[in-house]
C-alpha positions in Angstrom: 0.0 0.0 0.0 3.0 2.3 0.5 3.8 1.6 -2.6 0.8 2.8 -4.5 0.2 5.4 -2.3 3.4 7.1 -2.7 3.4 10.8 -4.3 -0.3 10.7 -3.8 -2.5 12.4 -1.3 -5.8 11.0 0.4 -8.7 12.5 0.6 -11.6 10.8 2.9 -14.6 10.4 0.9 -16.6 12.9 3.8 -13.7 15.7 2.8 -14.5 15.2 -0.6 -16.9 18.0 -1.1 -15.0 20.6 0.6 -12.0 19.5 -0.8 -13.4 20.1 -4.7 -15.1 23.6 -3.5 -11.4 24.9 -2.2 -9.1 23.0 -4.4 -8.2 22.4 -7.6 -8.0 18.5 -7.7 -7.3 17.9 -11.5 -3.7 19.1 -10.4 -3.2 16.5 -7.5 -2.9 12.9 -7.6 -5.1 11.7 -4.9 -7.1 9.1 -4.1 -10.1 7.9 -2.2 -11.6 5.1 -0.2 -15.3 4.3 0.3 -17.1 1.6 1.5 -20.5 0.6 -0.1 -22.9 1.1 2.3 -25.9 0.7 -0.2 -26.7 -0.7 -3.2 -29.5 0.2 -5.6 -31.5 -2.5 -7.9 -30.1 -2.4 -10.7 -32.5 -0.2 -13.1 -32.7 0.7 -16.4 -32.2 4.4 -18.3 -33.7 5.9 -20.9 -31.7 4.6 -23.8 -32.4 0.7 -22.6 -28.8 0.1 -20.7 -28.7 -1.0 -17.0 -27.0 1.1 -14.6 -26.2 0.5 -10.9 -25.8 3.3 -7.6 -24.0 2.8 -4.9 -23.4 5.0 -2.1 -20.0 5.1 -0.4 -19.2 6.0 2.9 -15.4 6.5 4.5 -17.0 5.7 7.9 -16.1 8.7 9.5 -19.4 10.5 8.5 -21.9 8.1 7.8 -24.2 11.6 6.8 -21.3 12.2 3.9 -22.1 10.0 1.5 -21.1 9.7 -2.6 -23.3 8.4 -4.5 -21.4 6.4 -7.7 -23.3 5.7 -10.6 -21.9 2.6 -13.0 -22.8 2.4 -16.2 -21.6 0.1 -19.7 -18.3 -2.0 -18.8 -18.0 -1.1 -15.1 -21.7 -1.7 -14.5 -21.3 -5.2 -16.0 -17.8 -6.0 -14.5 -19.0 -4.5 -11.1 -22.6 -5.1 -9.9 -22.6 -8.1 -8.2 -20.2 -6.3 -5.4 -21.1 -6.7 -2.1 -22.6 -4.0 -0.1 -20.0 -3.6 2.7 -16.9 -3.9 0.6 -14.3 -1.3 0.5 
C-alpha cells in the first residue's frame, strides 16, 4: 500500500466536497476510499442500458455520503459487489 500510495495524497470520501469547493484537484494525484454502504437495484435508463448506484461511505461521517453511478463495462464488471466492501 506504501507503494501505491506514494506521491499521492488522500482525501476521505466525507472531505471530498469541501476538498473540490477549495481545491483544484485535477492538479493533484489523490485518491479515495469508500465503502459501499448501499446498493440500488439495478435499473434501467432511458436509452435501454442498465446502470447500478452505490453510495459510499469512509466511515467517519456516515451523513457524507457519494453516491457512484456505474454504467456500460464497469456496470457489468462490477454489480454483483457486495454492499460492505471497500
Amino acid at each position: 500500500m506504501d507503494r501505491k500510495m506514494a506521491n499521492r495524497k488522500l482525501i476521505r470520501l466525507s472531505q471530498l466536497k469541501n476538498k473540490l469547493a477549495t481545491e483544484n484537484l485535477e492538479e493533484i494525484d489523490w485518491v479515495t476510499f469508500g465503502v459501499i454502504v448501499k446498493k440500488v437495484t439495478p435499473q434501467n435508463a432511458n436509452n435501454g442500458r442498465t446502470f447500478s448506484i452505490w453510495r459510499l461511505n469512509d466511515l467517519r461521517d456516515l451523513n457524507a455520503c457519494v453516491s457512484l453511478f456505474l454504467f456500460g463495462e464497469v456496470h457489468k464488471e462490477h454489480w454483483k459487489t457486495d454492499q460492505g466492501t471497500v
